[in-house]
N, C-alpha and C positions, 0 to 999 in steps of 0.2 A: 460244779460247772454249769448249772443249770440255770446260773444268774447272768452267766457270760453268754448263752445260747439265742437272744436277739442280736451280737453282732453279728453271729455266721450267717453267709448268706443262704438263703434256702435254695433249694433247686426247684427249678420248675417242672413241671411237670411236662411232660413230651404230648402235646399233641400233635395229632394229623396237619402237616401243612397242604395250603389248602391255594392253588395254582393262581396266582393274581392275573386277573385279566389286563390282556394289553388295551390301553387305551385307544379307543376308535381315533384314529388320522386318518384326515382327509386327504386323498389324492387328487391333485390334481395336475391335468396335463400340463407341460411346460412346451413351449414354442418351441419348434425345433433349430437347428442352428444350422443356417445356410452353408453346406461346402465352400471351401476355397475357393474353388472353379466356379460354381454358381456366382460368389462373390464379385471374382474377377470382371466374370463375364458381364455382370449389372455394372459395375464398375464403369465398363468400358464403353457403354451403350449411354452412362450420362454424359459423363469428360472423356468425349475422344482424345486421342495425340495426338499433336498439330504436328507435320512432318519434323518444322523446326526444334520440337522439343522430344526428339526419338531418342537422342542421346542420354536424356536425363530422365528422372524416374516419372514410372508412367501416371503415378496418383499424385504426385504434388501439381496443386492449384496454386494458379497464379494469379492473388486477387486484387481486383483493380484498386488503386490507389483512391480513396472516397475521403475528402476533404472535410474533418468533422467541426459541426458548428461552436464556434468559441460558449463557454460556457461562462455567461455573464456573473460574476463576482463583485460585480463592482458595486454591487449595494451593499456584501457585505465585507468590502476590502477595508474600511474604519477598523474592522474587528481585528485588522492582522498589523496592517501598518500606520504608524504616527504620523510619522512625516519624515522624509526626502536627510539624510544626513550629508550636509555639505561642509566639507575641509580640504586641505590643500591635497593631501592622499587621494579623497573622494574623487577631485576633478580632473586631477592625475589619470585619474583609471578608466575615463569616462572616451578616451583616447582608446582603450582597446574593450570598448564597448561595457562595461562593466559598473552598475549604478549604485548605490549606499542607500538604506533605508534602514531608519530606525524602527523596531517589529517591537510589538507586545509580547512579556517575555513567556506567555505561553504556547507562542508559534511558532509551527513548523515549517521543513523549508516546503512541504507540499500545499499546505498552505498559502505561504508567502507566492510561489509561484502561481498558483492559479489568482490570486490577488493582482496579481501584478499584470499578465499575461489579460486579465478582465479590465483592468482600470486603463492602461494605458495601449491595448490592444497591439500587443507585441508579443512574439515568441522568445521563451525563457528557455534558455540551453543548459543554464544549470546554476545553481544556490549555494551558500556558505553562509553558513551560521556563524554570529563573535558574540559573545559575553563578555560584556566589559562590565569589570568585576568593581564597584567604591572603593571610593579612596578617602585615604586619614590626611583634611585639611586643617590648618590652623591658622588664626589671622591675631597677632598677639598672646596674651593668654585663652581666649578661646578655643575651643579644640573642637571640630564637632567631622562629618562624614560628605563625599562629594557623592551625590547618585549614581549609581551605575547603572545601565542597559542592555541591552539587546539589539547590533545588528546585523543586517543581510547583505550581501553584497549578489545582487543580482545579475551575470551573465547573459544580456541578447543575441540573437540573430544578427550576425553581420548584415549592416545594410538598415536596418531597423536604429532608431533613436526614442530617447524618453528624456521629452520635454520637464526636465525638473523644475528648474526655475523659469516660468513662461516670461517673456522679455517683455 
């Protein structure tokens, strides 16, 4: 058996365990956390309540309406749209304010809207994306494919217009 005697495992030996020191952390103070009531009371000392709004809660701000500057796109709306898609559908639609663009097909409609909203300086109320998918044409025995695209149909502001085709 004295051949087999390196698998067993041997025992160790018991020494003295010896107390691991806890690693020095640093403490440091934390800011204390102002009471409710202190809270309240700073609270009330910036935004009084206006009599008129005693009914309704005493922290909600009511912030004034600040008109933000249009963010000009229009150097880079080339990058979003081709050009204006005009059919009998398109001019149909242009009656409940609603315009046809054909978009590169890797744009989106947040994109498109600020494109649009910068080029033509009008407010976009809301976007719809089409894929229009190719098609299998053939003219005799030749057979070959018709392009397909991408467009948007863009929603304005009642009241607002976009000059597509300038007269």
């Amino acid at each position: 058996m004295s051949l087999f005697d390196f698998f067993r495992k041997k025992k160790k030996e018991e020494k003295p365990k010896e107390e691991k020191k806890a690693p020095k952390i640093r403490v440091e103070e934390k800011p204390r956390k102002i009471k409710k009531e202190k809270a309240v009371e700073e609270r009330k000392e910036i935004h009084p309540v206006k009599s008129s709004e005693a009914g309704a809660k005493q922290f909600n701000r009511v912030k004034p309406k600040v008109s933000k500057p249009r963010a000009k796109i229009s150097g880079t709306a080339y990058r979003v749209l081709k050009s204006p898609h005009v059919s009998e559908k398109a001019t149909d639609l242009v009656a409940k304010n609603q315009y046809t663009f054909k978009i590169l097909p890797r744009a989106n409609k947040i994109e498109v809207k600020k494109a649009v909203e910068g080029l033509y300086n009008v407010d976009v109320i809301g976007v719809r994306i089409i894929n229009v998918h190719r098609r299998h044409r053939r003219l005799g025995r030749i057979t070959g494919w018709k392009k397909g695209y991408k467009k948007a149909i863009v929603k304005v502001k009642e009241g607002q217009k976009i000059e597509v085709l300038p007269r």
